[in-house]
matplotlib code that plots the C-alpha trace (Angstrom):
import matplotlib.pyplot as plt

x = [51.5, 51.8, 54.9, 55.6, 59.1, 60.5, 64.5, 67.0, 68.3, 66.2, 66.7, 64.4, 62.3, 61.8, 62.1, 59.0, 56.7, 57.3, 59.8, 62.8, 65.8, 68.6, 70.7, 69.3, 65.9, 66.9, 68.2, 65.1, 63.4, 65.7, 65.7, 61.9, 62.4, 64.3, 67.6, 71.0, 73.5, 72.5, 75.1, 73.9, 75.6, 74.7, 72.9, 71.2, 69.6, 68.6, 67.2, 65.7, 63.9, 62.8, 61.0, 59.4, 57.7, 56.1, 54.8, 53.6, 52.0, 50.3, 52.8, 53.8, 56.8, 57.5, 58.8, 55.4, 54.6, 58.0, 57.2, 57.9, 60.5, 62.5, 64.9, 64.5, 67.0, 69.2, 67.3, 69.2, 72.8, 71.3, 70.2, 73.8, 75.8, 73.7, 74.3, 77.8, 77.8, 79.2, 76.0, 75.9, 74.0, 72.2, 70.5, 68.5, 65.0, 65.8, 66.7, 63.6, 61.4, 63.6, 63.0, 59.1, 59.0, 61.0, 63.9, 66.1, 66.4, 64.8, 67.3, 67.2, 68.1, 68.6, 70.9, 72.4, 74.7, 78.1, 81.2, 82.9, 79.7, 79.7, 82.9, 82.8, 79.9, 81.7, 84.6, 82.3, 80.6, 84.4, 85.2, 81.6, 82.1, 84.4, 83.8, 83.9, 87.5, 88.6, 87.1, 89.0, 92.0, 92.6, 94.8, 98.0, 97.8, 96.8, 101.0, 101.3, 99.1, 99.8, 103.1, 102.4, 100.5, 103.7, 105.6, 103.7, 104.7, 101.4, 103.4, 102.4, 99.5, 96.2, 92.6, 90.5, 90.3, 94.0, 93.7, 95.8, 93.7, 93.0, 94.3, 91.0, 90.5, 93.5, 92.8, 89.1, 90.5, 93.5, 90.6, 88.2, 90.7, 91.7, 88.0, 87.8, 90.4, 90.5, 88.0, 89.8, 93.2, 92.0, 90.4, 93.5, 95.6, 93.4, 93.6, 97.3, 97.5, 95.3, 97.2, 100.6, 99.5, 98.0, 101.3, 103.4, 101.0, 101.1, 105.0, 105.3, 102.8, 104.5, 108.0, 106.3, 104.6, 108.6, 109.8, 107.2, 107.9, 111.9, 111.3, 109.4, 112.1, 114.7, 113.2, 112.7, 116.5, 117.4, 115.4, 116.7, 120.4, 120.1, 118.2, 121.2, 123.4, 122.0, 121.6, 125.5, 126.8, 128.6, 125.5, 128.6, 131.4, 132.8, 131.7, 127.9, 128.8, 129.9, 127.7, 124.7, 127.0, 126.5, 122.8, 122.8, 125.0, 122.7, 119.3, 120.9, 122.2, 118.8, 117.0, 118.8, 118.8, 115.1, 114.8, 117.1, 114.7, 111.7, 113.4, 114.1, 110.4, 109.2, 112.0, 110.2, 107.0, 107.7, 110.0, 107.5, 104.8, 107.2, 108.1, 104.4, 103.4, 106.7, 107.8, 105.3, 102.7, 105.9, 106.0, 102.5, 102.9, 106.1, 103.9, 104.8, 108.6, 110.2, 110.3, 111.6, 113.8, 115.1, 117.6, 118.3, 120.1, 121.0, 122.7, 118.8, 116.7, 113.9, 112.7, 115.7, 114.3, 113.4, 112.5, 115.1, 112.5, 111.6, 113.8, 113.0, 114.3, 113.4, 113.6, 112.1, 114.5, 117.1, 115.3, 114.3, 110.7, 108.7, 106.2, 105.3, 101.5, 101.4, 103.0, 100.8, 98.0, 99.8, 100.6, 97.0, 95.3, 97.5, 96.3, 93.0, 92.6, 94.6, 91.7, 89.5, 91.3, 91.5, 87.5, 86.5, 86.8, 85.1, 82.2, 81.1, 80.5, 78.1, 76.3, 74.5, 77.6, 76.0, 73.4, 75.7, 76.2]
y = [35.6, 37.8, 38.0, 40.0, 40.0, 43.3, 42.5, 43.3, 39.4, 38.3, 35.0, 35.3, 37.0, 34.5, 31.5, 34.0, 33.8, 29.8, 30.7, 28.9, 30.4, 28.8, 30.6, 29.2, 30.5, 33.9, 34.0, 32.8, 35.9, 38.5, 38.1, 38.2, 41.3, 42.8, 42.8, 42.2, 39.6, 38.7, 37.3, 37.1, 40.6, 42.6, 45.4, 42.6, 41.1, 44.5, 45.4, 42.1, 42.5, 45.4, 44.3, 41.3, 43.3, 45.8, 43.2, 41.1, 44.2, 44.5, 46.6, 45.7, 47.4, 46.5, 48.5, 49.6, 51.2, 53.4, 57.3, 59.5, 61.1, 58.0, 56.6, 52.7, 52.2, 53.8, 52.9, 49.6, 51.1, 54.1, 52.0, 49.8, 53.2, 54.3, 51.3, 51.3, 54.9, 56.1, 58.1, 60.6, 63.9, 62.6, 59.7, 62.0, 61.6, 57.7, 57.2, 59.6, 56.9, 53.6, 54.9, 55.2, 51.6, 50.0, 48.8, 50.8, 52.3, 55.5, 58.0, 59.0, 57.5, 53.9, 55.1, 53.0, 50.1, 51.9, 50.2, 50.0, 48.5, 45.7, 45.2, 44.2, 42.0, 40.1, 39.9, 38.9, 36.6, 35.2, 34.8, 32.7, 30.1, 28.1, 27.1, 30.4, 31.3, 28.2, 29.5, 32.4, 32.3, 28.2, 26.4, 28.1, 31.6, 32.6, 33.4, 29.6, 28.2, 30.2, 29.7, 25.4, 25.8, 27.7, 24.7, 22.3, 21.1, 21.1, 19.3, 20.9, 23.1, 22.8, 23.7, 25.5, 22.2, 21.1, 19.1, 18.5, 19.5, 16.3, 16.3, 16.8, 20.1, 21.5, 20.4, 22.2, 25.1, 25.3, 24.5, 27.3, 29.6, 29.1, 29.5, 32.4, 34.1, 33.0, 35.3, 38.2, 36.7, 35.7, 39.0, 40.4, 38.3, 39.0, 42.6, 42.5, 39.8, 41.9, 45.1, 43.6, 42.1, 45.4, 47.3, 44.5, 44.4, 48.3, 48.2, 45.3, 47.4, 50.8, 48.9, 47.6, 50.8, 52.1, 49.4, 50.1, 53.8, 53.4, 50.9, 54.0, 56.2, 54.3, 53.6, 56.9, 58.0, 55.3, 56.5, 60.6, 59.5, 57.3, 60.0, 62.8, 60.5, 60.4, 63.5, 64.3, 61.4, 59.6, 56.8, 54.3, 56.5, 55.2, 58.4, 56.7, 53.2, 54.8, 57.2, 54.5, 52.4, 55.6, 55.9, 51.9, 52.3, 55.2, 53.4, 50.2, 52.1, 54.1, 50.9, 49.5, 52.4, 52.0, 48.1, 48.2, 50.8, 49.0, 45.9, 47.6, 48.7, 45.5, 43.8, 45.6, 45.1, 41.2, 41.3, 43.1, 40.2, 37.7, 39.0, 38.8, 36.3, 34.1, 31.7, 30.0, 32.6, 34.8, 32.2, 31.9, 35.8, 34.4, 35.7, 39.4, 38.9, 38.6, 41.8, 41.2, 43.7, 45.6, 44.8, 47.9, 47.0, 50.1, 47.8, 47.6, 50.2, 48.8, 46.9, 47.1, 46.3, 43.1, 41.2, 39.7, 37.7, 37.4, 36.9, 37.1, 39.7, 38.7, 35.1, 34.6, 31.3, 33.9, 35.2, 32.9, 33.9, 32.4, 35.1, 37.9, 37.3, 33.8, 34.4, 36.6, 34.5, 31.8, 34.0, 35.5, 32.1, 30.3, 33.4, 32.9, 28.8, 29.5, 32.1, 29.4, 26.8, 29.5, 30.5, 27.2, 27.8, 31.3, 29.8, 29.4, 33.3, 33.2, 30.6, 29.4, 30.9, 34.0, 33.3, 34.0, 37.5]
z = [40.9, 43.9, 46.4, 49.3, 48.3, 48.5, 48.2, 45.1, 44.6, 41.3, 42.7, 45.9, 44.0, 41.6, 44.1, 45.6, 42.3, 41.8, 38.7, 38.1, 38.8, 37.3, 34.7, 31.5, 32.9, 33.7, 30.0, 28.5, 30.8, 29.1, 26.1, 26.5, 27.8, 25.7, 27.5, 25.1, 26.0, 29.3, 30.9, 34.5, 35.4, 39.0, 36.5, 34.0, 37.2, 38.8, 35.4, 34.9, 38.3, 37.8, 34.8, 36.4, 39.1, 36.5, 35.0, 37.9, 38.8, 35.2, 33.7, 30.1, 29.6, 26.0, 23.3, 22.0, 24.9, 25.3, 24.7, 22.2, 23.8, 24.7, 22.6, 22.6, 21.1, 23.3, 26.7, 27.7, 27.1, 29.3, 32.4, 31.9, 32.0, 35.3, 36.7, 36.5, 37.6, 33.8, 33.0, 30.7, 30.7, 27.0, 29.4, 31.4, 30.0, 29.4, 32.8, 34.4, 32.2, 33.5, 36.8, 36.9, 35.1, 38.3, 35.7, 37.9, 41.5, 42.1, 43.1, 47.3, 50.2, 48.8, 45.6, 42.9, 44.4, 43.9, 41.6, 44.9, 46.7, 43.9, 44.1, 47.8, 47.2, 44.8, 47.0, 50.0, 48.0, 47.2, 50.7, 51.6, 48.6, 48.1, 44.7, 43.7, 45.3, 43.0, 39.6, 39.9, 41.9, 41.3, 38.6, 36.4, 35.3, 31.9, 31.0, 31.9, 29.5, 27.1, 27.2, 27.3, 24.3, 22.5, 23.9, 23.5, 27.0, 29.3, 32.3, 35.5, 33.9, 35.8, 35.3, 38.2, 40.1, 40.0, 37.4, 34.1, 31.0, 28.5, 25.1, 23.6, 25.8, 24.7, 21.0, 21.1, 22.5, 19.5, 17.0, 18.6, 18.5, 15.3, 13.9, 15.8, 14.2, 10.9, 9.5, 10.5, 9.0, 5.8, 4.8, 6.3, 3.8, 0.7, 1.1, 1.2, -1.4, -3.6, -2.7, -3.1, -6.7, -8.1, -7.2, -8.7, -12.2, -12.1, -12.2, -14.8, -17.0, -16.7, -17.7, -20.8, -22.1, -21.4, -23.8, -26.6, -26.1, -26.3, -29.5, -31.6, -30.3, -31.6, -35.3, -35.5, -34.4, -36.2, -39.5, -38.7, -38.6, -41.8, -43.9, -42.4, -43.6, -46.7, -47.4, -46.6, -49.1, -46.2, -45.7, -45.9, -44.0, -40.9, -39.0, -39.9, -38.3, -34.8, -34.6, -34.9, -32.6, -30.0, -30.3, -29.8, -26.5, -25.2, -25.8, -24.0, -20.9, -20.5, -20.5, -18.3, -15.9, -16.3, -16.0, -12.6, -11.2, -11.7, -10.7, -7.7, -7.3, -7.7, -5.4, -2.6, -2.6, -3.0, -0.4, 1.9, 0.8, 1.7, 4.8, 6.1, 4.5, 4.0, 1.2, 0.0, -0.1, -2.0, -4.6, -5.6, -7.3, -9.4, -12.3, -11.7, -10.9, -14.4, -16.8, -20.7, -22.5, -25.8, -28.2, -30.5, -33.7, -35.8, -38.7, -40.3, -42.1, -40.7, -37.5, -35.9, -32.4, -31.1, -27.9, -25.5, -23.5, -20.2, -17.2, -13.2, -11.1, -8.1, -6.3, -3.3, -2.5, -1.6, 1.9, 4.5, 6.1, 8.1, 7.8, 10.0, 9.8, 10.4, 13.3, 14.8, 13.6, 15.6, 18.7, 18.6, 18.4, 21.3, 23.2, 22.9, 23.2, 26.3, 27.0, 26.6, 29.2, 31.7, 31.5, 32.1, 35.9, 35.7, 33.7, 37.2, 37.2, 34.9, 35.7, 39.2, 41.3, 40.0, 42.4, 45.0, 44.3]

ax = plt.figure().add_subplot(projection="3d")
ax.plot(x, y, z, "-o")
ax.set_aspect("equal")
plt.show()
């Protein structure tokens, strides 16, 4: 349908052609054209626009029909960099092409609208509707509501129309939130767990291939001493008896020189764990918190070392933490439900108030 329409608001124009104008229909529009995440900007409708009249005019200005030369791909980020007055020397040949499609201004006399040109629109545009000025300068501040959602204590918090948001608004937005940052959390926690786990196996395992290690050692000290002994006649001296005592005492000392060492290893990395992730979570790896031991015996030809069992050496029930994670994940997602309560109002920006613009 023809028009004689020759201004930049895609709402004339479309008012112009018989088309509907609302929001949801300018949408519907570009995404037909092949414009991402339309969300009603000054660019989008410029670019939008322009793409209506080419094809009004009989102009198909689809993807198949792009040169060569152009990068399609790159096109649309190209025209939204122009438009914003960010362009970059790479854009040249897509903008030469935007340009003789109508999807942007031609450069002369007329120009691209300037940031600070759109900026006074806006603010013009402000200053003419009321319903705007009360979308984004109405209701408590963001700090507010984040700080009643902390609290608790939404007494004197008000949307963009001066009114108190309803439990189940401020529930939605706490769910909302919480879905929206969950994903990120939870991976976040099952790298760590995962990390924290392999370091705490890794140090368990290297303390048992030490305890096999010090058992041969000693069976076979234990074995070179007797056969010495033996071979001096004084297997039943009293020189014999302390001098196994002595190799008893040294194996016992190195081990446990070795076992508070790993302890201390292991201490750490659950402490760390637990200090992200607090108590409970700290629990749940008990498995990898208890290390078993020697016991050298030199009074025996044979098999003189035995097990001592298993014992813990580290309990998380001696540190108090809440968890520095969860409270991040708790900060982050108050944040943004409070996000949530405070975009209600400028929902109106993106919607018919856009019209306005």
């Amino acid at each position: 349908m023809g028009t004689n329409y020759t201004g930049g608001s895609i709402v004339d124009y479309l008012n112009s052609v018989g088309q509907g104008s609302s929001y949801a229909e300018r949408a519907r529009m570009a995404a037909q054209y092949g414009i991402q995440n339309y969300q009603g900007s000054s660019s989008q409708n410029a670019q939008l626009l322009g793409l209506l009249r080419n094809s009004n005019s009989g102009a198909q200005p689809t993807q198949n029909n792009i040169p060569e030369d152009v990068d399609s791909f790159g096109l649309q980020a190209a025209i939204q960099r122009e438009t914003e007055g960010n362009s970059d020397p790479s854009d040249a040949r897509n903008l030469e092409y935007a340009r003789s499609r109508g999807w942007i201004l031609a450069q002369g006399t007329q120009g691209l609208q300037s940031q600070a040109a759109m900026e006074k629109t806006y603010d013009d545009a402000k200053a003419a509707n009321l319903e705007i000025q009360k979308a984004t300068e109405g209701g408590s501040s963001m700090e507010e509501i984040i700080h009643a959602l902390e609290t608790g204590n939404f007494s004197g918090i008000l949307d963009f129309n001066g009114q108190p948001f309803s439990a189940a608004e401020q529930e939605k937005a706490r769910v909302d939130a919480e879905k929206a940052n969950s994903l990120y959390y939870e991976q976040l926690q099952s790298k760590e767990t995962a990390d924290a786990e392999k370091n705490l196996a890794q140090s368990q395992a290297d303390y048992q291939d030490y305890l096999i290690n010090s058992g041969q050692a000693f069976e076979a000290d234990k074995s070179k001493s007797d056969q010495q002994s033996a071979n001096q006649g004084v297997l039943f001296s009293g020189s014999r008896v302390q001098k196994e005592k002595n190799l008893q005492r040294a194996y016992e000392q190195d081990e446990a020189y070795t076992r508070d060492k790993m302890s201390r290893n292991i201490g750490t990395t659950a402490q760390d764990y637990q200090y992200k992730y607090g108590n409970d979570n700290a629990s749940g790896l008990s498995q990898y918190y208890k290390l078993g031991g020697n016991t050298y015996n030199p009074n025996t030809a044979r098999n003189g070392v035995g097990s001592s069992g298993l014992s813990s050496i580290y309990n998380p029930s001696d540190y108090s933490y809440d968890g520095t994670r969860n409270t991040e994940r708790s900060a982050n997602t108050q944040t943004r439900a409070a996000g949530y309560l405070w975009n209600k109002g400028n929902k109106l920006l993106s919607t018919s108030y856009n019209n306005q613009l």
